[in-house]
Backbone as XML, in Angstrom:
<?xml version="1.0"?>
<chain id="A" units="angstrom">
  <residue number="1" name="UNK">
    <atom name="N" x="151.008" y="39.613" z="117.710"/>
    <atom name="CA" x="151.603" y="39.569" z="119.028"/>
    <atom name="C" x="150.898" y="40.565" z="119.933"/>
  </residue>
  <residue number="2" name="UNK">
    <atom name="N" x="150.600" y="40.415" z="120.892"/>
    <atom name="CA" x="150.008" y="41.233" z="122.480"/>
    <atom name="C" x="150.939" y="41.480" z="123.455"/>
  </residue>
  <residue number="3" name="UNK">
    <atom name="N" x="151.174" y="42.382" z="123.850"/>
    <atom name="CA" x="151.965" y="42.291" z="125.123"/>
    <atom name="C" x="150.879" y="42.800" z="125.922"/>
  </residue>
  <residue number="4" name="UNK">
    <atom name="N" x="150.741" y="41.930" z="127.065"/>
    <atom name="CA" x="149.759" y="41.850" z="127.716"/>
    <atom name="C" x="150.334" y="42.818" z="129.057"/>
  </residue>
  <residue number="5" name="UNK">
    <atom name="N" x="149.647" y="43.171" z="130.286"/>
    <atom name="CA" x="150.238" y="44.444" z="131.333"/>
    <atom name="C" x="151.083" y="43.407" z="132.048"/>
  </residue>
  <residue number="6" name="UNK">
    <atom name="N" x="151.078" y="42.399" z="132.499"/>
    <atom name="CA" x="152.214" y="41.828" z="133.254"/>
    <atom name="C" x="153.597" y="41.665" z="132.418"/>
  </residue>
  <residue number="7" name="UNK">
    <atom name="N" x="153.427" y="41.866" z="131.222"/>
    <atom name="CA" x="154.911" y="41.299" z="130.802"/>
    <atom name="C" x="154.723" y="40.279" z="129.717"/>
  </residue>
  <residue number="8" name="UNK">
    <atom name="N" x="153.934" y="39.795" z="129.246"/>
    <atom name="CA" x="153.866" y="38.495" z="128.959"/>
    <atom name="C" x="153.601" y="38.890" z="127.570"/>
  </residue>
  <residue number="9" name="UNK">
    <atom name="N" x="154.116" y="37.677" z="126.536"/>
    <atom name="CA" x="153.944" y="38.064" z="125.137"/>
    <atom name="C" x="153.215" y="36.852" z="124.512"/>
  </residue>
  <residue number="10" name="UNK">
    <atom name="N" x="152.020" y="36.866" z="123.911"/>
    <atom name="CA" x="151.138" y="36.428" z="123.112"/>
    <atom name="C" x="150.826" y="36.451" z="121.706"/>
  </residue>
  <residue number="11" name="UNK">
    <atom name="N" x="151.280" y="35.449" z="121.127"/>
    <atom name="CA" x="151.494" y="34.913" z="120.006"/>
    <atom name="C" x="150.698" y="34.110" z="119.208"/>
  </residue>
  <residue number="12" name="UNK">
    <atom name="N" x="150.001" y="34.112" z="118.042"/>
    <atom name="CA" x="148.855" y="33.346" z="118.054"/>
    <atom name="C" x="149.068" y="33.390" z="116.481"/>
  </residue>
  <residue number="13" name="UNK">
    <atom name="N" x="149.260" y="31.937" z="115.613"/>
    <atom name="CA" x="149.509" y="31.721" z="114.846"/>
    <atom name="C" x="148.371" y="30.722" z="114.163"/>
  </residue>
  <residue number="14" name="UNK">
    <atom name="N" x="148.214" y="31.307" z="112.909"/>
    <atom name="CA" x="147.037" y="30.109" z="112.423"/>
    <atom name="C" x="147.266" y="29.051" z="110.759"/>
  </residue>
  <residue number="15" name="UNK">
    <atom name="N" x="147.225" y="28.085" z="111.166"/>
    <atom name="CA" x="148.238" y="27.104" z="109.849"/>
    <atom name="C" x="146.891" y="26.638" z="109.238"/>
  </residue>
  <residue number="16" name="UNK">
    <atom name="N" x="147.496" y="27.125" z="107.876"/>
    <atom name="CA" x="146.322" y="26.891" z="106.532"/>
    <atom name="C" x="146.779" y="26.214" z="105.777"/>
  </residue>
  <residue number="17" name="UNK">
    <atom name="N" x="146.294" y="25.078" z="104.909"/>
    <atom name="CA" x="146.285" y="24.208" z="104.062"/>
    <atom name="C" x="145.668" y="24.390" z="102.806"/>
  </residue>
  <residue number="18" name="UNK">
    <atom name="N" x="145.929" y="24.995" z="101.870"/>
    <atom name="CA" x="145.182" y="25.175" z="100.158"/>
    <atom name="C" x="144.329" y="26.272" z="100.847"/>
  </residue>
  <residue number="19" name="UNK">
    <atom name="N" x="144.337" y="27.281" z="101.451"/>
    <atom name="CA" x="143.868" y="28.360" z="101.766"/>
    <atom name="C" x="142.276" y="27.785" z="103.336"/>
  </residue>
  <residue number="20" name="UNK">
    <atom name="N" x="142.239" y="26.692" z="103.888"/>
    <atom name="CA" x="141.429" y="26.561" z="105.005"/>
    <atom name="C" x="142.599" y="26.613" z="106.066"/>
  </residue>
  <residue number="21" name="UNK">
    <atom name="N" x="141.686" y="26.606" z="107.344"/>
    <atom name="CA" x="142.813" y="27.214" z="108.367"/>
    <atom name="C" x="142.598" y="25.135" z="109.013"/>
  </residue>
  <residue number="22" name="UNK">
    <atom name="N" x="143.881" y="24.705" z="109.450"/>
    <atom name="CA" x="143.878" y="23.549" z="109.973"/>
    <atom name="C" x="144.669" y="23.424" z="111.371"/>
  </residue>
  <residue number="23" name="UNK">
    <atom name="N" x="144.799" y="24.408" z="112.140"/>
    <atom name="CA" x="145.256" y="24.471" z="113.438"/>
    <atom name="C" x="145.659" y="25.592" z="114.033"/>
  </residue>
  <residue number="24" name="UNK">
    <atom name="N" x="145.945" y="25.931" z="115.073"/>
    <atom name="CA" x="145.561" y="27.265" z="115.425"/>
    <atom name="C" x="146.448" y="27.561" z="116.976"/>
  </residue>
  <residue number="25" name="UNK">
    <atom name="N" x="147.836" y="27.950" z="116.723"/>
    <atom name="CA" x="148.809" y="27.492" z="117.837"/>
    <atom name="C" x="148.829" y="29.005" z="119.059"/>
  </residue>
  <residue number="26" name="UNK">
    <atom name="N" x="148.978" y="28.631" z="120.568"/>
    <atom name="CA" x="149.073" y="29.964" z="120.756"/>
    <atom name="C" x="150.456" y="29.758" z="122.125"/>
  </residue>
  <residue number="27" name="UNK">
    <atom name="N" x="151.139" y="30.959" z="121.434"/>
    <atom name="CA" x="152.924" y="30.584" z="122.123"/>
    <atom name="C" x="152.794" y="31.920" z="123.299"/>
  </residue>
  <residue number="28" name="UNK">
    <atom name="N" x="153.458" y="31.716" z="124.246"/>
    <atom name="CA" x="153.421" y="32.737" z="125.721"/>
    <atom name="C" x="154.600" y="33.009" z="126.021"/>
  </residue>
  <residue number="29" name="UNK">
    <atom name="N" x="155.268" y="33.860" z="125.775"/>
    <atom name="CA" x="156.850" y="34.643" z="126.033"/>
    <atom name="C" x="156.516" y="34.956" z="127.625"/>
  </residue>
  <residue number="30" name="UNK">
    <atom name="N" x="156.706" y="34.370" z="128.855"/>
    <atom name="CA" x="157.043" y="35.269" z="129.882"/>
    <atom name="C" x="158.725" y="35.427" z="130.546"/>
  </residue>
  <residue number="31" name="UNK">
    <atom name="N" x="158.553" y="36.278" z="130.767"/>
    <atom name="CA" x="160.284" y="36.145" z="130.965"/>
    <atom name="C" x="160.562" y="36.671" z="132.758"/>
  </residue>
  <residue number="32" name="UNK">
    <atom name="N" x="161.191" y="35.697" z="133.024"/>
    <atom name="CA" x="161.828" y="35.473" z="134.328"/>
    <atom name="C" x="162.644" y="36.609" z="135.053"/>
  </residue>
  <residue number="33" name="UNK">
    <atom name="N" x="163.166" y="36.182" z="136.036"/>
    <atom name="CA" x="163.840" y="37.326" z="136.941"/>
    <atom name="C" x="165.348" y="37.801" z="136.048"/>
  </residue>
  <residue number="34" name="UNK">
    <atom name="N" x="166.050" y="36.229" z="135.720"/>
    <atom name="CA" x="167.477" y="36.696" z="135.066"/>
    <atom name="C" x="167.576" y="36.897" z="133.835"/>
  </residue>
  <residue number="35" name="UNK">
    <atom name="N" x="168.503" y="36.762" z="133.325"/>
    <atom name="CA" x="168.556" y="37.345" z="131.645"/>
    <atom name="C" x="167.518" y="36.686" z="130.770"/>
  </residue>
  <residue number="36" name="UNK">
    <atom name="N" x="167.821" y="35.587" z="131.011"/>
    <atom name="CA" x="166.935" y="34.798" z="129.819"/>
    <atom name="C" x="165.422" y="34.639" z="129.798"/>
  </residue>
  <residue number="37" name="UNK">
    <atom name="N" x="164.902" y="34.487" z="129.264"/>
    <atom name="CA" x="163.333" y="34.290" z="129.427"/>
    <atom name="C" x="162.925" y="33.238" z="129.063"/>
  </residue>
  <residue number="38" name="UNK">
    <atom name="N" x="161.459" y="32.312" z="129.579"/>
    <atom name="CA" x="161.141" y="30.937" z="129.506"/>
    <atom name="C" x="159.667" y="30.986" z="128.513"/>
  </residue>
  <residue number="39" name="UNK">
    <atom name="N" x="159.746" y="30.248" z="127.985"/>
    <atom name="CA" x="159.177" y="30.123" z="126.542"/>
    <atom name="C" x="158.023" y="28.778" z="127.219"/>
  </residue>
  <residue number="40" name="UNK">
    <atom name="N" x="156.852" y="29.163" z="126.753"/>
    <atom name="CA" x="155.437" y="28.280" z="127.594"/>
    <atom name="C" x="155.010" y="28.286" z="126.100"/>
  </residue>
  <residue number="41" name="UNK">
    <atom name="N" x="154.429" y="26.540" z="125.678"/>
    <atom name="CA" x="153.560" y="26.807" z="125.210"/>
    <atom name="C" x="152.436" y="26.103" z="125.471"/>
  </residue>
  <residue number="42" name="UNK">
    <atom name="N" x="151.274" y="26.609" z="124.565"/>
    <atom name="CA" x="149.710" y="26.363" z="125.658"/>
    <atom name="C" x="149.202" y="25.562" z="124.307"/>
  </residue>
</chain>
């Protein structure tokens, strides 16, 4: 995970199969003005 200077959280996950890597996901936490925060993914 990164927390990057604006706020934003970076997530970067990598899915392996019998030990090779077969996809490679990357999730973006930024969170909004009110309580909750909005979940992006790229």
């Amino acid at each position: 995970m990164v927390l990057r200077s604006d706020g934003m959280v970076l997530n970067t996950v990598i899915v392996t199969k019998f030990g090779l890597p077969v996809a490679r996901t990357v999730v973006a936490f930024e969170k909004t003005g009110g309580a909750k925060g909005k979940v992006r993914s790229r």
